[in-house]
C-alpha positions in Angstrom: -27.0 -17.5 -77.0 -25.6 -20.8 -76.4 -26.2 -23.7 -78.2 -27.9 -26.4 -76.1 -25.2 -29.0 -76.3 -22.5 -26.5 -75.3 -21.1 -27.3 -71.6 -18.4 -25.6 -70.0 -15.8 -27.3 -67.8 -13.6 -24.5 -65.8 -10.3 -26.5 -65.0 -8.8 -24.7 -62.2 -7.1 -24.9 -58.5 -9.4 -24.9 -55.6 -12.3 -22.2 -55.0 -10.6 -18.9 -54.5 -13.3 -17.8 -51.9 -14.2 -14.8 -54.1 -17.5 -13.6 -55.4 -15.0 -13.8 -58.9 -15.0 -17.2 -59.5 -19.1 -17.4 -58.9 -19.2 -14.5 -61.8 -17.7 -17.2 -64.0 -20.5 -19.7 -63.8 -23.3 -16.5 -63.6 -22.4 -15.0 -66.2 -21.6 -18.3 -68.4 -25.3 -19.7 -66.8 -26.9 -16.7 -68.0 -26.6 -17.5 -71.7 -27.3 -21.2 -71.6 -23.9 -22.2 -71.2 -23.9 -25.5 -68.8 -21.2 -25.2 -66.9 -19.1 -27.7 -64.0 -15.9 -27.0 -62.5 -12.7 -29.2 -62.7 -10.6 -28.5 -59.4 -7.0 -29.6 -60.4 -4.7 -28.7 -57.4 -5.0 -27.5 -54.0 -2.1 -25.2 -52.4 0.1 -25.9 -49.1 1.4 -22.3 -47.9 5.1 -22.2 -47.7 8.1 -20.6 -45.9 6.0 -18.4 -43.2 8.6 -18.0 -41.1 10.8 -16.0 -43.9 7.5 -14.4 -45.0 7.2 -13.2 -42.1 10.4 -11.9 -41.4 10.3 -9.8 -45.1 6.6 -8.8 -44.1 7.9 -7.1 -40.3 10.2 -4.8 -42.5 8.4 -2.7 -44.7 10.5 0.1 -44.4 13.2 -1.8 -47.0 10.8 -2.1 -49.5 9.0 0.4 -51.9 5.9 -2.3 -52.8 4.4 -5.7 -53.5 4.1 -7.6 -56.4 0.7 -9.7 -56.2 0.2 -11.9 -59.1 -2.4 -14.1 -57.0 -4.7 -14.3 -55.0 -3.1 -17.2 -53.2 -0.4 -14.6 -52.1 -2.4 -12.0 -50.9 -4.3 -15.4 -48.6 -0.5 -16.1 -47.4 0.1 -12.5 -46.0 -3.0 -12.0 -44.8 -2.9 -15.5 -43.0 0.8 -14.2 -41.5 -0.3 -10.3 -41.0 -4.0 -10.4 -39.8 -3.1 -10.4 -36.2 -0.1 -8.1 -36.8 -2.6 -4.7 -37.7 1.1 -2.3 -37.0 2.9 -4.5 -39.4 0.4 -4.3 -42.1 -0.7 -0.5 -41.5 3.4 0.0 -43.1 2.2 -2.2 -46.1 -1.0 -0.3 -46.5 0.2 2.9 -47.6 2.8 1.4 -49.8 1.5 0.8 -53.8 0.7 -3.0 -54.5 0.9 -3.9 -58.2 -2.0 -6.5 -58.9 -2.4 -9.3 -62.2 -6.1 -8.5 -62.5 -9.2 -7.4 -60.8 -9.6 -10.4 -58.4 -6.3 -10.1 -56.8 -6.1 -6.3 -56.4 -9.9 -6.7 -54.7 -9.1 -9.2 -52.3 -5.6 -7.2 -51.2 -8.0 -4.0 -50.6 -10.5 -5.9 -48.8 -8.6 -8.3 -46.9 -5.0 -6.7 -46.3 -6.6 -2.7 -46.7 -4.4 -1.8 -49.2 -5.0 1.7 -50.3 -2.5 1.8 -53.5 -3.3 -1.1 -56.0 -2.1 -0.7 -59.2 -2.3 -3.2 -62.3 -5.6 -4.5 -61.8 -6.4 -4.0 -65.4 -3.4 -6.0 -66.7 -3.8 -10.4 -67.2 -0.2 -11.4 -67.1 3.1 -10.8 -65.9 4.1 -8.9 -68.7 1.8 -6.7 -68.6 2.3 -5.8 -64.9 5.6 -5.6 -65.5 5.1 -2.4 -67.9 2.9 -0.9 -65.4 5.8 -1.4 -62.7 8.2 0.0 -65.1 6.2 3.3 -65.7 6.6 3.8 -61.6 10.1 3.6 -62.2 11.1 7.0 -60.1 9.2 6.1 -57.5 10.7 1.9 -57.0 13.9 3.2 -54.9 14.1 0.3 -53.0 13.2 -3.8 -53.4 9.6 -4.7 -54.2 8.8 -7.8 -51.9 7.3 -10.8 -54.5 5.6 -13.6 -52.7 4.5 -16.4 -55.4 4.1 -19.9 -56.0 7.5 -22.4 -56.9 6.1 -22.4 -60.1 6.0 -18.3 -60.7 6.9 -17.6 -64.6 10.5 -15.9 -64.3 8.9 -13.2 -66.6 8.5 -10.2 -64.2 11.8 -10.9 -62.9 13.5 -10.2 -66.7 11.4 -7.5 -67.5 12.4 -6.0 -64.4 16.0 -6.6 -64.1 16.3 -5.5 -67.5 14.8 -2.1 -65.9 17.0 -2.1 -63.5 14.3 -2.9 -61.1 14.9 -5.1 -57.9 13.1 -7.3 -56.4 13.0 -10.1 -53.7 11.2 -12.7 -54.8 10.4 -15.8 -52.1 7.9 -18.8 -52.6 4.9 -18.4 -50.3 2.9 -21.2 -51.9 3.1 -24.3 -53.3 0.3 -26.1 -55.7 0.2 -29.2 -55.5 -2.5 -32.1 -58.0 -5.9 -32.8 -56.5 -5.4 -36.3 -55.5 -8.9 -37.3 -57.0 -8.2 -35.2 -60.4 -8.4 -37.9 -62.3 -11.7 -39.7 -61.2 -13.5 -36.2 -61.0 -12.2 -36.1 -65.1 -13.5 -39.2 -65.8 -17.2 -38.6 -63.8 -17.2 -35.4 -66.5 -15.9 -36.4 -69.6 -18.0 -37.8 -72.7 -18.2 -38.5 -75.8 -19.6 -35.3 -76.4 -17.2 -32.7 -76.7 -17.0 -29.9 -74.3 -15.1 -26.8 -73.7 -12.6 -26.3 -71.3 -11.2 -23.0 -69.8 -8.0 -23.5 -68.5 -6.9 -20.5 -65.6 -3.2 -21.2 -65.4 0.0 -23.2 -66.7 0.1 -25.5 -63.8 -3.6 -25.9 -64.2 -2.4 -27.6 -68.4 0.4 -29.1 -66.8 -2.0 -31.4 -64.0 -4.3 -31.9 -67.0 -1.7 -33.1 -69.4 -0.8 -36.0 -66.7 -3.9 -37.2 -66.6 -4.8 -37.4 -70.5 -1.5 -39.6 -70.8 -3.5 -42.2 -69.5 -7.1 -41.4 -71.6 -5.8 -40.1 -74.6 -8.7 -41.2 -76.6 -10.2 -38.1 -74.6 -8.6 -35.5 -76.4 -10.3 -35.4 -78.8 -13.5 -34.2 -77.4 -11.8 -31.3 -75.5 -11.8 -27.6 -77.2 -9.3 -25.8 -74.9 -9.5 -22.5 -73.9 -7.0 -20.0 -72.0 -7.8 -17.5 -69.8 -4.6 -15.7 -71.0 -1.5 -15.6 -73.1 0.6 -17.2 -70.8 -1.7 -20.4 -70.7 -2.6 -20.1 -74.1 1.6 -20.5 -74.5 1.3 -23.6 -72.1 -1.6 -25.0 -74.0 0.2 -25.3 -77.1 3.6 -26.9 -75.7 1.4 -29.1 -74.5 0.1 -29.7 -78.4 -3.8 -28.8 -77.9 -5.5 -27.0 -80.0 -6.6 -23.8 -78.6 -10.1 -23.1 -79.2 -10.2 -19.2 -78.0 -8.1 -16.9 -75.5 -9.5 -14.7 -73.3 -8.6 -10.8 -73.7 -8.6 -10.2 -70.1 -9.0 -12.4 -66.9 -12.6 -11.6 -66.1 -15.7 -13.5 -66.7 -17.1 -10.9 -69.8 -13.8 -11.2 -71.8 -13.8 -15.0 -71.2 -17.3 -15.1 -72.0 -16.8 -12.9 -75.8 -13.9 -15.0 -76.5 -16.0 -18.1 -76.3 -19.0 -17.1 -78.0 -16.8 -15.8 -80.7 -14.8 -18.6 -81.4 -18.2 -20.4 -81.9 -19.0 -18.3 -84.4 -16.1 -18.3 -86.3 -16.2 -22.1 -86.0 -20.2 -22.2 -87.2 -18.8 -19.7 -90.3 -16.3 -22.2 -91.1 -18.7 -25.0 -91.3 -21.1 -23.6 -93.1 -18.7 -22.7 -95.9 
């Protein structure tokens, strides 16, 4: 169980419109963890028109590449009154980052072939894209953010995989980021769960002006890739989350407070 001074801050972009990110703060909740969320950034959907134009030819491409859900949001927003356009996509495979993502593409965009759901990162997608290797004979269409780690696109290149990559999204800082910090911050420290690079990147702008915070903050990633953020940005990282799902985020956590207790009782 939690301790009763332990409060959780989750530090991420704006409410996916999930039932995911409410499984975060049940399943936290539900062992005495107080929990409050930190919105960081809001998104502003991006070149529609070339989306668009990629999205009306399926036929030159053998997949997707969905490492958000904010990507799936921008086809479905460009494709849900297009239903012969999207029946082409439906039948082709769509390789997901994580179980959110690959459940929203099957429930908003009815795609019948998701793959990757299990994997966390990039680079882990990118093995499961390389194991379909026969089957990639053409371009896989990759709709992300401006601020998409070039990591699949190595991977893949290096495979000899293609891919046509085009931003669909942009994030952009929560205009009130910093006063919503300041109404949640103490002098007590607290952890927070950071979901994503640009996520430590927002965060980091706003500590340059309260660095006497820092101190009270035990960071936690939701993955490697914003673990590897957390510590260019010098933090300390607290724990890392095996997978992105509520039950690994929630072990990772509780064990990192034990270890901690173990060391301070030595």
């Amino acid at each position: 169980m939690a301790k009763s001074c332990d409060s959780i801050v989750l530090c991420r972009g704006l409410p996916e419109q999930t039932l995911q990110e409410d499984n975060y703060l049940i399943t936290l909740q539900s062992v005495g963890y107080k929990c409050y969320y930190l919105y960081t950034s809001r998104f502003e959907f991006d070149n529609s028109p070339n989306l668009k134009m990629c999205l009306q030819n399926a036929e030159y491409y053998s997949g997707l590449i969905l490492t958000s859900q904010r990507a799936v949001e921008a086809i479905y927003n460009i494709l849900k009154d297009d239903k012969i356009s999207l029946s082409r996509w439906q039948k082709l495979p769509a390789y997901c980052v994580g179980p959110a993502t690959a459940s929203l593409a099957k429930n908003n965009l009815g795609l019948e072939f998701c793959l990757g759901s299990e994997t966390g990162n990039t680079k882990d997608l990118a093995k499961v894209i390389i194991s379909h290797k026969a089957l990639i004979t053409k371009p896989l269409l990759y709709p992300c953010s401006e601020i998409a780690h070039a990591t699949i696109e190595q991977v893949l290149s290096k495979n000899s995989i293609d891919l046509k990559k085009l931003v669909a999204y942009r994030t952009v800082m929560r205009q009130s980021l910093e006063a919503d910090f300041l109404n949640i911050v103490s002098t007590t420290p607290k952890i927070y769960v950071f979901f994503s690079p640009s996520t430590v990147d927002y965060f980091v702008s706003i500590l340059k002006r309260h660095p006497n915070y820092i101190k009270n903050i035990k960071a936690v990633a939701i993955g490697p890739t914003t673990k590897q953020s957390l510590i260019q940005a010098k933090f300390e990282v607290y724990a890392t989350a095996a997978n992105p799902n509520p039950t690994s985020l929630l072990e990772a956590i509780n064990n990192a407070g034990c270890n901690s207790n173990s060391d301070t009782m030595m």
